[in-house]
PyMOL Python script that loads the backbone (N, CA, C, O; Angstrom):
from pymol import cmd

cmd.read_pdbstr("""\
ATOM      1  N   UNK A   1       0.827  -1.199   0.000  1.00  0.00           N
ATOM      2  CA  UNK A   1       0.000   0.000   0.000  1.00  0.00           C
ATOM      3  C   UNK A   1       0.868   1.260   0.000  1.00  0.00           C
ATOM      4  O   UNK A   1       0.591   2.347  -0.507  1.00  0.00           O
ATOM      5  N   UNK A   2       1.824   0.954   0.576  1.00  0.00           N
ATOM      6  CA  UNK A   2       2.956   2.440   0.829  1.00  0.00           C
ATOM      7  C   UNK A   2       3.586   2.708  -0.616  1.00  0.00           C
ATOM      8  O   UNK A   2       3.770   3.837  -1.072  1.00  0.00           O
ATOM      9  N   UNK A   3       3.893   1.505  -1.276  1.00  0.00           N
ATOM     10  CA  UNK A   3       4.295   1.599  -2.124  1.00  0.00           C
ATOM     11  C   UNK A   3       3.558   2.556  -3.805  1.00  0.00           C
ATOM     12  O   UNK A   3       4.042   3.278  -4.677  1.00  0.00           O
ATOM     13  N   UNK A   4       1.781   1.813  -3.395  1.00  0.00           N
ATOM     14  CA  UNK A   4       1.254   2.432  -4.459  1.00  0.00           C
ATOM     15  C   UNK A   4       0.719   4.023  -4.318  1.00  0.00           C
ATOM     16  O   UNK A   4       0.216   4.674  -5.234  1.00  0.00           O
ATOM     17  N   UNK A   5       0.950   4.480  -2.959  1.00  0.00           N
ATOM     18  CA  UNK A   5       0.825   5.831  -2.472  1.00  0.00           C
ATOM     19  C   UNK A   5       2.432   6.373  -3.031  1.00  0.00           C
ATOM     20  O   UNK A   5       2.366   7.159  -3.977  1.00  0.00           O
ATOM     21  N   UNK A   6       3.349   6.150  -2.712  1.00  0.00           N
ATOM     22  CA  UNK A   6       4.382   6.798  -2.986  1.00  0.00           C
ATOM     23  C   UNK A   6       4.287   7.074  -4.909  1.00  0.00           C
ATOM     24  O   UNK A   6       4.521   8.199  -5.350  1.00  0.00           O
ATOM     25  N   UNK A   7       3.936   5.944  -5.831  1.00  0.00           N
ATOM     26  CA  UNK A   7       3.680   5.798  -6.708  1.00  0.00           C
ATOM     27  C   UNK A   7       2.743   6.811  -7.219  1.00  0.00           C
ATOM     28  O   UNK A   7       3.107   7.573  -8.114  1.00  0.00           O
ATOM     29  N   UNK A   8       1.909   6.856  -6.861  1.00  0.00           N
ATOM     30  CA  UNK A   8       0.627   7.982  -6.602  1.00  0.00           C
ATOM     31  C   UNK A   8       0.586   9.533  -7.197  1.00  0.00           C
ATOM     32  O   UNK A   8      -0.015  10.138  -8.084  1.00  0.00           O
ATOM     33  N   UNK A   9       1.715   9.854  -6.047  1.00  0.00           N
ATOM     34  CA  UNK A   9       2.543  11.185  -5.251  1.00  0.00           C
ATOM     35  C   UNK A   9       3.543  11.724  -6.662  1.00  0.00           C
ATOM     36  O   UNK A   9       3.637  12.837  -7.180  1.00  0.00           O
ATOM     37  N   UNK A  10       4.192  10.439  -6.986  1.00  0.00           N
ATOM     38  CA  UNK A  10       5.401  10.782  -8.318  1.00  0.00           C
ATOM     39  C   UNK A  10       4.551  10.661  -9.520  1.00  0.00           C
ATOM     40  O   UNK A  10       5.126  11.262 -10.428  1.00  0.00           O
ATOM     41  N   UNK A  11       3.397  10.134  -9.946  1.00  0.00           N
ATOM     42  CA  UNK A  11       2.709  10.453 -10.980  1.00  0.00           C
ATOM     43  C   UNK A  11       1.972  11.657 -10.938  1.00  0.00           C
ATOM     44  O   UNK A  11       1.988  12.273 -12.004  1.00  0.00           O
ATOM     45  N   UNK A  12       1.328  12.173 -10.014  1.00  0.00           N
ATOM     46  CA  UNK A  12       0.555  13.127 -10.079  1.00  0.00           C
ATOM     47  C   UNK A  12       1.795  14.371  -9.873  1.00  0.00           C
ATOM     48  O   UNK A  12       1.173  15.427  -9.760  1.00  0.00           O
ATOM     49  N   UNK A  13       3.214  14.629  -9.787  1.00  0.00           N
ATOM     50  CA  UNK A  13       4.214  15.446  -9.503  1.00  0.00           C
ATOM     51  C   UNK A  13       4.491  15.640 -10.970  1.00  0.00           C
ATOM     52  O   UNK A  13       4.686  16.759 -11.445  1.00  0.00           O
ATOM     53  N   UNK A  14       4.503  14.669 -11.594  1.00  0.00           N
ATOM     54  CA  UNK A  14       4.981  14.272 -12.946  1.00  0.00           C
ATOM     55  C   UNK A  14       4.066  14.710 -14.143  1.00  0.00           C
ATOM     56  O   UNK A  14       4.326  14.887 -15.333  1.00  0.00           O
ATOM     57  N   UNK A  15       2.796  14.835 -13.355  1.00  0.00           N
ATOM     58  CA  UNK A  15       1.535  15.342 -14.231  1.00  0.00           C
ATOM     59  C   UNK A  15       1.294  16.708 -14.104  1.00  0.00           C
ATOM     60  O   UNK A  15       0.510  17.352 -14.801  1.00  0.00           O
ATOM     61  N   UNK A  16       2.147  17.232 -12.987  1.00  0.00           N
ATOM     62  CA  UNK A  16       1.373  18.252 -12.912  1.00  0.00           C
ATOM     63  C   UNK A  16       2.251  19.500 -14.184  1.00  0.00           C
ATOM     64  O   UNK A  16       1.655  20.330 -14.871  1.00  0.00           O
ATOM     65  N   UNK A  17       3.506  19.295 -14.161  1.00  0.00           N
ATOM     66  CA  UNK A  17       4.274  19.317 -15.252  1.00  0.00           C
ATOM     67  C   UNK A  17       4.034  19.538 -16.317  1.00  0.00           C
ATOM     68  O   UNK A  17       4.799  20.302 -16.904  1.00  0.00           O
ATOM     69  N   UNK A  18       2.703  18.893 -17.156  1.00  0.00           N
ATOM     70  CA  UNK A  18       2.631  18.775 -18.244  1.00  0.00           C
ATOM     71  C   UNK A  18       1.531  19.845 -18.362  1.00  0.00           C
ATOM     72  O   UNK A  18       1.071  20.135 -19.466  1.00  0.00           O
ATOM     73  N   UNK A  19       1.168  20.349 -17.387  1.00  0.00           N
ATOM     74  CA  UNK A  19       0.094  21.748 -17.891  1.00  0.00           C
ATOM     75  C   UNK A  19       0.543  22.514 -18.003  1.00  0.00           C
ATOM     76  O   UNK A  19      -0.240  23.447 -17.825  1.00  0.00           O
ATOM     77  N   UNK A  20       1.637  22.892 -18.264  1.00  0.00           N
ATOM     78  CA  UNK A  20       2.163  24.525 -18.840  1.00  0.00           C
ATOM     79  C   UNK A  20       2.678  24.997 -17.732  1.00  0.00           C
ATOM     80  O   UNK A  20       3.821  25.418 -17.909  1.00  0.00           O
ATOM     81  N   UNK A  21       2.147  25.130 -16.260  1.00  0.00           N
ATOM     82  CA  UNK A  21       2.771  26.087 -15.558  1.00  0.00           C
ATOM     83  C   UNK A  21       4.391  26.416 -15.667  1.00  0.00           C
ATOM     84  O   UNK A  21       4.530  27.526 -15.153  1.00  0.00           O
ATOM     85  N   UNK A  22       5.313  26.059 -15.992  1.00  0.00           N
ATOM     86  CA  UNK A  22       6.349  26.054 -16.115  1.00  0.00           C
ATOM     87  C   UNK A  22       6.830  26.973 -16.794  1.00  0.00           C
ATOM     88  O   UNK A  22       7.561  27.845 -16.325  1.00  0.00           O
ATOM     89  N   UNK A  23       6.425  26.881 -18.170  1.00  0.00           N
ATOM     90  CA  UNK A  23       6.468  27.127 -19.654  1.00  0.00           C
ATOM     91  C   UNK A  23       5.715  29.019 -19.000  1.00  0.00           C
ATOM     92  O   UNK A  23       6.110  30.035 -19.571  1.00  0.00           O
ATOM     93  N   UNK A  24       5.287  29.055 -18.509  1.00  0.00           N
ATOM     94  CA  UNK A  24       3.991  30.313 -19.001  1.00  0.00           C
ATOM     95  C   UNK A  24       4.434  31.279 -17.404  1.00  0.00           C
ATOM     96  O   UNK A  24       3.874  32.272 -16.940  1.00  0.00           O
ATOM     97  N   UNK A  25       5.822  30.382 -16.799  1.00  0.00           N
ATOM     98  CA  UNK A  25       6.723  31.585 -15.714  1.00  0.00           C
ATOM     99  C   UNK A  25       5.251  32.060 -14.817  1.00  0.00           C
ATOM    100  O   UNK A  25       5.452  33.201 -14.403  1.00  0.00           O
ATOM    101  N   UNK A  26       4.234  31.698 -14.505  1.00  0.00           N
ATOM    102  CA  UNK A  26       3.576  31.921 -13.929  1.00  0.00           C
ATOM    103  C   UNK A  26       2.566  30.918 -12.896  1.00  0.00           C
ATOM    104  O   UNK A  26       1.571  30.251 -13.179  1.00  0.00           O
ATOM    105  N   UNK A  27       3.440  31.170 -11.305  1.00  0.00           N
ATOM    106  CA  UNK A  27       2.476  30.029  -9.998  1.00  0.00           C
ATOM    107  C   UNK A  27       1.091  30.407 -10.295  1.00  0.00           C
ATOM    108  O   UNK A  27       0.485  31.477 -10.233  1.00  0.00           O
ATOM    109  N   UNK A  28       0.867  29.582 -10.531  1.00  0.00           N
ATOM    110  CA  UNK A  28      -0.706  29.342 -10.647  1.00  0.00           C
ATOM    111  C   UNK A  28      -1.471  28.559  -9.345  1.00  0.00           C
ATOM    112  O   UNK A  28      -2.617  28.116  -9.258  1.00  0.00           O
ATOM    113  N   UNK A  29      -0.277  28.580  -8.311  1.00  0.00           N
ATOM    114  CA  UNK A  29      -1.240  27.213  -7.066  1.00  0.00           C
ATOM    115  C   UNK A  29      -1.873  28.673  -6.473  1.00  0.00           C
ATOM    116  O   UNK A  29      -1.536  29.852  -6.579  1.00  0.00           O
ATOM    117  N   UNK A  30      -3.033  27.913  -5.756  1.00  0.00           N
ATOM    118  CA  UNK A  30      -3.694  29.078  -5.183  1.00  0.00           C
ATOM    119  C   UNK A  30      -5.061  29.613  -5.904  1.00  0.00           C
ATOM    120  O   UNK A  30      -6.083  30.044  -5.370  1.00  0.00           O
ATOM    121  N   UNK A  31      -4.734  29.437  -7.367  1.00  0.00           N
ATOM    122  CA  UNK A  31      -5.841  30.151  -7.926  1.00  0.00           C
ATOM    123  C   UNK A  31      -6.869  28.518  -7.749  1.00  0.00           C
ATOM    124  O   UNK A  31      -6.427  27.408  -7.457  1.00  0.00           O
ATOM    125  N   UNK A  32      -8.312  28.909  -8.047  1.00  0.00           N
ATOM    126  CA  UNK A  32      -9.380  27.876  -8.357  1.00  0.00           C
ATOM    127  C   UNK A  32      -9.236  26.835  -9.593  1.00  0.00           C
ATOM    128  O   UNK A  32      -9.348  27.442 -10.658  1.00  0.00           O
ATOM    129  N   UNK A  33      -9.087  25.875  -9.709  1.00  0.00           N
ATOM    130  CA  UNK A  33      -9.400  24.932 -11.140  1.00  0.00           C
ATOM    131  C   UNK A  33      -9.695  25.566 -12.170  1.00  0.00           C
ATOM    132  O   UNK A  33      -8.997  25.489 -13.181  1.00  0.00           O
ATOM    133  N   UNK A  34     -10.842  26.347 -12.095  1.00  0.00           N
ATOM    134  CA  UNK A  34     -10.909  27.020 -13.439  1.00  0.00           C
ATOM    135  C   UNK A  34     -10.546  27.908 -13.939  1.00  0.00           C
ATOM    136  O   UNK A  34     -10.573  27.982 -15.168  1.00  0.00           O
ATOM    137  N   UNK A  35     -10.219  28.598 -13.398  1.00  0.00           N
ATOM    138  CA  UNK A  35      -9.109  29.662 -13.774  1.00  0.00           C
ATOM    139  C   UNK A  35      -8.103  28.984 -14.088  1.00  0.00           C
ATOM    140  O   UNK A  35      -7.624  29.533 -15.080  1.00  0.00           O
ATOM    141  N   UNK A  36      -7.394  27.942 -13.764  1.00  0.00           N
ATOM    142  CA  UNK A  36      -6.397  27.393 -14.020  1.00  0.00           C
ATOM    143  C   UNK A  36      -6.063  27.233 -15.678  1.00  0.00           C
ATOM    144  O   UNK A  36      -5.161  27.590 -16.436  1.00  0.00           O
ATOM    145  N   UNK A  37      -7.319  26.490 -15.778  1.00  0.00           N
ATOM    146  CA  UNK A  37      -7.573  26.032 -16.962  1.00  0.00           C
ATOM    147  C   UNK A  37      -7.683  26.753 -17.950  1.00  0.00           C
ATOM    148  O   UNK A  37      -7.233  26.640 -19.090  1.00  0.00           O
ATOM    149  N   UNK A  38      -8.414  27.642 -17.385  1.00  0.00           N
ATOM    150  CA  UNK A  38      -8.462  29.347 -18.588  1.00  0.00           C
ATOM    151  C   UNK A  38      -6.904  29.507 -19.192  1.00  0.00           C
ATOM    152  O   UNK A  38      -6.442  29.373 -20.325  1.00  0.00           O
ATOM    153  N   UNK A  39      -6.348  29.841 -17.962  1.00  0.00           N
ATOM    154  CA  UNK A  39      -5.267  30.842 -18.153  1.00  0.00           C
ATOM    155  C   UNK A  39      -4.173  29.794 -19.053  1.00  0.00           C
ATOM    156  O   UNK A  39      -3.387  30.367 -19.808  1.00  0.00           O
ATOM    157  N   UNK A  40      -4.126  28.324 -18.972  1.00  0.00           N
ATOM    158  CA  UNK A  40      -3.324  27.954 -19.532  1.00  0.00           C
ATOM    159  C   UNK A  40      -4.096  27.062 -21.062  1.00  0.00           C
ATOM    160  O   UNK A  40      -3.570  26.168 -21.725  1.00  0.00           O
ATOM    161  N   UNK A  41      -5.227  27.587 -21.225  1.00  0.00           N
ATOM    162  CA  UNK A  41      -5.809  27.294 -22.363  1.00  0.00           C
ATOM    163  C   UNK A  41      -5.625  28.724 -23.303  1.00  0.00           C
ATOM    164  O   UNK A  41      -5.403  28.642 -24.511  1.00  0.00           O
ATOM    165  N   UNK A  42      -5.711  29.649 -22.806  1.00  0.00           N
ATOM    166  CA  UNK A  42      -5.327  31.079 -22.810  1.00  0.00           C
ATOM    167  C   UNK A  42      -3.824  31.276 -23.554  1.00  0.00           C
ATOM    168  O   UNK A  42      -3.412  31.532 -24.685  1.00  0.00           O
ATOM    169  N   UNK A  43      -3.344  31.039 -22.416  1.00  0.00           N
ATOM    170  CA  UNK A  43      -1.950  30.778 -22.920  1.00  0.00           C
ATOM    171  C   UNK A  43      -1.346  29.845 -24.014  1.00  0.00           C
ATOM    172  O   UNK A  43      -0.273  30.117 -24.553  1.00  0.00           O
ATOM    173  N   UNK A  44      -1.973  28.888 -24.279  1.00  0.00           N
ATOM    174  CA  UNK A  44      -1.966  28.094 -25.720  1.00  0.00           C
ATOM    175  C   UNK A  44      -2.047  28.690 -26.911  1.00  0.00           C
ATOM    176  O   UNK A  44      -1.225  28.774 -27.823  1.00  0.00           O
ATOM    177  N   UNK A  45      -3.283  29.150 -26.779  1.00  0.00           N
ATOM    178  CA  UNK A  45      -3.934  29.970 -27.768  1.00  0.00           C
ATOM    179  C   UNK A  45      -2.613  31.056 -28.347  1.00  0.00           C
ATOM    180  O   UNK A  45      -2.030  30.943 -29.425  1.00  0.00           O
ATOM    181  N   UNK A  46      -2.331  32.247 -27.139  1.00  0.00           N
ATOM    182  CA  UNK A  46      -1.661  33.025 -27.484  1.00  0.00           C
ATOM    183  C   UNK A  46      -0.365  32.257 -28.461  1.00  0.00           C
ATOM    184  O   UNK A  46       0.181  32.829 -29.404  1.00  0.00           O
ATOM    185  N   UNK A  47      -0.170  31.429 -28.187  1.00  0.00           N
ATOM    186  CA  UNK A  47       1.458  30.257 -28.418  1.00  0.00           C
ATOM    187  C   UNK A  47       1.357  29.844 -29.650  1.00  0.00           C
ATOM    188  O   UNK A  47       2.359  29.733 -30.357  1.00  0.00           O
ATOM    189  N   UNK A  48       0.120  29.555 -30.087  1.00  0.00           N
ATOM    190  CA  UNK A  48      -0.140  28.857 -31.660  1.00  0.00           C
ATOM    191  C   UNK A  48      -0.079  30.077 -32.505  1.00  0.00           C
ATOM    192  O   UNK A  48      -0.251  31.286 -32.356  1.00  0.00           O
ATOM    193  N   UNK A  49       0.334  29.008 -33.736  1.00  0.00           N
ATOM    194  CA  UNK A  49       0.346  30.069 -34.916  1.00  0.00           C
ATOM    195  C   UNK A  49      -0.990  30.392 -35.704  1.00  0.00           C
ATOM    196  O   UNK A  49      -1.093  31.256 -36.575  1.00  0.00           O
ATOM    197  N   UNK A  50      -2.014  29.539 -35.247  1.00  0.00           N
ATOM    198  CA  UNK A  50      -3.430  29.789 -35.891  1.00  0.00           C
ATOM    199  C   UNK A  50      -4.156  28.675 -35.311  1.00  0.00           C
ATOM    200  O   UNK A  50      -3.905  27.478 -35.169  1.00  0.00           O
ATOM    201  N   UNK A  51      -5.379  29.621 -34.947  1.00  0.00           N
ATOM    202  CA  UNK A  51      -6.322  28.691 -33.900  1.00  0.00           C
ATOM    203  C   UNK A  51      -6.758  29.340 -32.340  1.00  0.00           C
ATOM    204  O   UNK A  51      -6.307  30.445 -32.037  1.00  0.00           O
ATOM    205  N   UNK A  52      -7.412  28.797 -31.637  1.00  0.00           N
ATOM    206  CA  UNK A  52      -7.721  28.717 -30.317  1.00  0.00           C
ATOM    207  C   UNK A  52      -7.428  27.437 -29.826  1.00  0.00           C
ATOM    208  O   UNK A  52      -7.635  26.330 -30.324  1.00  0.00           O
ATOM    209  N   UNK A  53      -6.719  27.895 -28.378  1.00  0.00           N
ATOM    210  CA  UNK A  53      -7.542  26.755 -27.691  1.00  0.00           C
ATOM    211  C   UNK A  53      -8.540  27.568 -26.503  1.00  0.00           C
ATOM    212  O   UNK A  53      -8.310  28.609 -25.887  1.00  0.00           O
ATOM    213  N   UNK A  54      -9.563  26.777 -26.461  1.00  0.00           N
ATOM    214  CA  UNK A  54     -10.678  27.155 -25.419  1.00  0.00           C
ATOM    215  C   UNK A  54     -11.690  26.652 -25.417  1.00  0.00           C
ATOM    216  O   UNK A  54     -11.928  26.177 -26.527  1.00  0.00           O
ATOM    217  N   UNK A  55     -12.811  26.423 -24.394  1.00  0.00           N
ATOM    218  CA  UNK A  55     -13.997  25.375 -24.115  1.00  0.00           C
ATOM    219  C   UNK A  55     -14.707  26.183 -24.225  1.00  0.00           C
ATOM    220  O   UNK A  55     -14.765  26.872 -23.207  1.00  0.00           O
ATOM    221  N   UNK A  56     -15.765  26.700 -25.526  1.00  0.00           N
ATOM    222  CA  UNK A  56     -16.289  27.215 -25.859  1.00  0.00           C
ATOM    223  C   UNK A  56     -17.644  27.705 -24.593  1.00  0.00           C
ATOM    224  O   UNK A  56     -18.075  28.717 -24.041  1.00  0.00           O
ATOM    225  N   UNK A  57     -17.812  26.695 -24.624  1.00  0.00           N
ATOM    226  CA  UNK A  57     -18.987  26.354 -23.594  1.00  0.00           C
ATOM    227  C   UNK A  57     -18.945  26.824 -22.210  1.00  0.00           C
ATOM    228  O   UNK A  57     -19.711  27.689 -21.786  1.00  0.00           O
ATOM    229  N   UNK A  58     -17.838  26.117 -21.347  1.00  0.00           N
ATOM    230  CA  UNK A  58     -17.507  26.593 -20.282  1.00  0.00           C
ATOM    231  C   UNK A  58     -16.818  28.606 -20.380  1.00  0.00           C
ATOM    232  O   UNK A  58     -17.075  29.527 -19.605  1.00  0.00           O
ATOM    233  N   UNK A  59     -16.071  28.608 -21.454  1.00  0.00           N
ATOM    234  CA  UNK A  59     -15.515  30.164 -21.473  1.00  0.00           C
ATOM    235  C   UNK A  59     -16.992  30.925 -21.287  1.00  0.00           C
ATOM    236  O   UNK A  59     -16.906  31.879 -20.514  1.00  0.00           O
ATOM    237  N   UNK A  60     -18.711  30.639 -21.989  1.00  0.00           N
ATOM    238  CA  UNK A  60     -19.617  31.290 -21.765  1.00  0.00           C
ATOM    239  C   UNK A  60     -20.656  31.516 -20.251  1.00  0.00           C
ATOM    240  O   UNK A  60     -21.449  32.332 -19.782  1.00  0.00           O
ATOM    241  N   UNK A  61     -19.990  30.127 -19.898  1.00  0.00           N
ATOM    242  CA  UNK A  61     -20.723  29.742 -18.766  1.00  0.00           C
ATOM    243  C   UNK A  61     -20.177  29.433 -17.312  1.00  0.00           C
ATOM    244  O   UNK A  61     -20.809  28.928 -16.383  1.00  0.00           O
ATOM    245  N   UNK A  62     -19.038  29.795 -17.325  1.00  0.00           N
ATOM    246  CA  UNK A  62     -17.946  29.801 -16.264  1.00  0.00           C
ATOM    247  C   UNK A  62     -17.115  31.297 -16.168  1.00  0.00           C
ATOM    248  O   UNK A  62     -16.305  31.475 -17.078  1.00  0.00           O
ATOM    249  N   UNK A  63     -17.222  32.232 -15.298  1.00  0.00           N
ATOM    250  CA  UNK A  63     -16.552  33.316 -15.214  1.00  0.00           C
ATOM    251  C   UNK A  63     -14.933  33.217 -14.799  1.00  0.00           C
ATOM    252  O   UNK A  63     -14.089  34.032 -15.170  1.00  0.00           O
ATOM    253  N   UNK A  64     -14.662  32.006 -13.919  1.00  0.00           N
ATOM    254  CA  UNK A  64     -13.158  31.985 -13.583  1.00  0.00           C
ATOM    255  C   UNK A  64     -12.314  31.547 -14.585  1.00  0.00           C
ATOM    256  O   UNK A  64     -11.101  31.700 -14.723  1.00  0.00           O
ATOM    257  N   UNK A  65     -13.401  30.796 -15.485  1.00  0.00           N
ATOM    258  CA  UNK A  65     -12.570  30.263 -16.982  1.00  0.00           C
ATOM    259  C   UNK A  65     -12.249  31.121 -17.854  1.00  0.00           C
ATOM    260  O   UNK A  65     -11.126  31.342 -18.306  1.00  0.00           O
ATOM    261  N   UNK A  66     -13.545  31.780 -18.188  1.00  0.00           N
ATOM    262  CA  UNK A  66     -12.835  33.029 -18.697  1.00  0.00           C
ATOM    263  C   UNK A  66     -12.227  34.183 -18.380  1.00  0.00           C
ATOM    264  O   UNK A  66     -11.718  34.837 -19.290  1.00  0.00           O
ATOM    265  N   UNK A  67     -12.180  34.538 -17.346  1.00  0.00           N
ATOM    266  CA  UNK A  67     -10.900  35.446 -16.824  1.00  0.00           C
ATOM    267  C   UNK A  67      -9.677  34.604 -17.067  1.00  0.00           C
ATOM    268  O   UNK A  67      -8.949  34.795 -18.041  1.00  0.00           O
ATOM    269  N   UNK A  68      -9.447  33.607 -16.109  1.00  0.00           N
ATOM    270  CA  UNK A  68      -8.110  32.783 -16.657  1.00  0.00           C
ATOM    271  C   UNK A  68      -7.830  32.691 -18.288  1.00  0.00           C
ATOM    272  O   UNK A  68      -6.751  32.675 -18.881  1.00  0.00           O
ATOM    273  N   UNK A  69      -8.858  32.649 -18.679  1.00  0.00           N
ATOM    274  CA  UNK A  69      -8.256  32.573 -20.387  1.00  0.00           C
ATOM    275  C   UNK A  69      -7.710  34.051 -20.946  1.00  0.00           C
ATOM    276  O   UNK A  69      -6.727  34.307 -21.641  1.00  0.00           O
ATOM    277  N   UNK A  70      -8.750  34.938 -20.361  1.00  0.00           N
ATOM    278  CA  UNK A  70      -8.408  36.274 -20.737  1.00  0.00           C
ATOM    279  C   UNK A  70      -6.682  36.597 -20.496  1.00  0.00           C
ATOM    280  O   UNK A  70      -5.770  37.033 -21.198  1.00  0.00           O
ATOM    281  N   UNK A  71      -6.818  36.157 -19.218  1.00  0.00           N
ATOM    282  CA  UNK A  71      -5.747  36.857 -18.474  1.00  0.00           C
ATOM    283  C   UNK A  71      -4.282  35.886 -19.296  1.00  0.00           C
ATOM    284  O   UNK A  71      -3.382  36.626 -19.693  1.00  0.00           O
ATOM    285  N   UNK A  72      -4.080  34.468 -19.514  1.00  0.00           N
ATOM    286  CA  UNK A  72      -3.545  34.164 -19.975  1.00  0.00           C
ATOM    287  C   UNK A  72      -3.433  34.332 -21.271  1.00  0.00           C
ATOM    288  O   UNK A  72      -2.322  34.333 -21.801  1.00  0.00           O
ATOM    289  N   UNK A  73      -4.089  34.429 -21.677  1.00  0.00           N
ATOM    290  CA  UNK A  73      -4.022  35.043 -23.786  1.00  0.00           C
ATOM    291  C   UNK A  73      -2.939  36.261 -23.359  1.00  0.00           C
ATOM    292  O   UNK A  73      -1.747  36.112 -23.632  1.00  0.00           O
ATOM    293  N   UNK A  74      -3.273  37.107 -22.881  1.00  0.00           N
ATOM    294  CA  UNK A  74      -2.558  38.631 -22.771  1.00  0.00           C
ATOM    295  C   UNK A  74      -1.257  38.171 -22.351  1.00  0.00           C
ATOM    296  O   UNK A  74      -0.332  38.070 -23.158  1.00  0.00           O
ATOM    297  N   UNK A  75      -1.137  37.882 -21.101  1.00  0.00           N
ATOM    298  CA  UNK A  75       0.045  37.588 -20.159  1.00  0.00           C
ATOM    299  C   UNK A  75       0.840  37.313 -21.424  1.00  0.00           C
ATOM    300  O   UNK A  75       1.453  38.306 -21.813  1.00  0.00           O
ATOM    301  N   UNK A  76       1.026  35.951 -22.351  1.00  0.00           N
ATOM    302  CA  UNK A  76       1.477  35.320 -23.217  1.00  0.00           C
ATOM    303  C   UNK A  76       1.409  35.686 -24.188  1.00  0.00           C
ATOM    304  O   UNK A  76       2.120  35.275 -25.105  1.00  0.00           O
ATOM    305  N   UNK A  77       0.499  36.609 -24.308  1.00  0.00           N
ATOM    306  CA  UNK A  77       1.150  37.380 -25.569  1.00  0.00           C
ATOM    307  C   UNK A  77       2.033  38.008 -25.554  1.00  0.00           C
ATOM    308  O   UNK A  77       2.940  37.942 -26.384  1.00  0.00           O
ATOM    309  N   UNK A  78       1.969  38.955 -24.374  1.00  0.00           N
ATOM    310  CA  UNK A  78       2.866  40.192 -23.639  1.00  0.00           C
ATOM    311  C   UNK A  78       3.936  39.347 -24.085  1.00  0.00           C
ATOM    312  O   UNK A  78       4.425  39.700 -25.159  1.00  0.00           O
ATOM    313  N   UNK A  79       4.419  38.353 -23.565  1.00  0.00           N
ATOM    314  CA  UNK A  79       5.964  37.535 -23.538  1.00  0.00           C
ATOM    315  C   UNK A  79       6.288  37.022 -24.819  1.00  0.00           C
ATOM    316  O   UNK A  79       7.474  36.733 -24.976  1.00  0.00           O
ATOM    317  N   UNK A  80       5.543  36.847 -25.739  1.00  0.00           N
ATOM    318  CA  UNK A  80       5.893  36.506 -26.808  1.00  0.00           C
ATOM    319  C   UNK A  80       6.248  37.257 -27.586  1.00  0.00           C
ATOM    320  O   UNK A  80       6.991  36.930 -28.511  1.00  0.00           O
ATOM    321  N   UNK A  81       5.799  38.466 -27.401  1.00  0.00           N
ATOM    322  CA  UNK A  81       6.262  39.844 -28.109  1.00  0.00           C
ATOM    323  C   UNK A  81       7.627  40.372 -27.568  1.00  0.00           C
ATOM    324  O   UNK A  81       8.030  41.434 -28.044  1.00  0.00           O
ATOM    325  N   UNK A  82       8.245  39.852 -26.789  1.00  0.00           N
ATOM    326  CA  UNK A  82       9.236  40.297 -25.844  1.00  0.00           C
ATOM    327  C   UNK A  82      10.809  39.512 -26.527  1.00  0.00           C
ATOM    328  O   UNK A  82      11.885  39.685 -25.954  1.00  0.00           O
TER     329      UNK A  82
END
""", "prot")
cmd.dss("prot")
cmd.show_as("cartoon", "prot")
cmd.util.cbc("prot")
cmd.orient("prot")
């Protein structure tokens, strides 16, 4: 059991990695889930050369999603222009 907890702990460390926070120089712990998600769906968006990314649905019907997206589109743009 210790074993598949420790196991657990290093996958979800390992996952957390793969959402951008890294990449986009910006702690994101603290904020709510959806904002999370905004800001680094946000931040995608800004990153591609053509396209969105964003949950159409939730960006209309979720306010923390779309602030996080807002706020990450800009943020990442700001830096990409830099």
């Amino acid at each position: 059991m210790k074993r598949a907890t420790v196991l657990l702990g290093v996958a979800l460390t390992l996952g957390a990695c793969s959402t951008g926070k890294e990449a986009n120089k910006v702690n994101l712990e603290g904020y709510p889930p959806a904002f999370r998600a905004g800001y680094i769906d946000g931040c995608n968006s800004a990153r591609r050369l053509a396209g969105t990314v964003r949950d159409e649905h939730r960006f209309r019907t979720d306010p923390m999603y779309a602030t996080g997206w807002r706020d990450g589109l800009d943020i990442c743009r700001a830096e990409k222009k830099r």
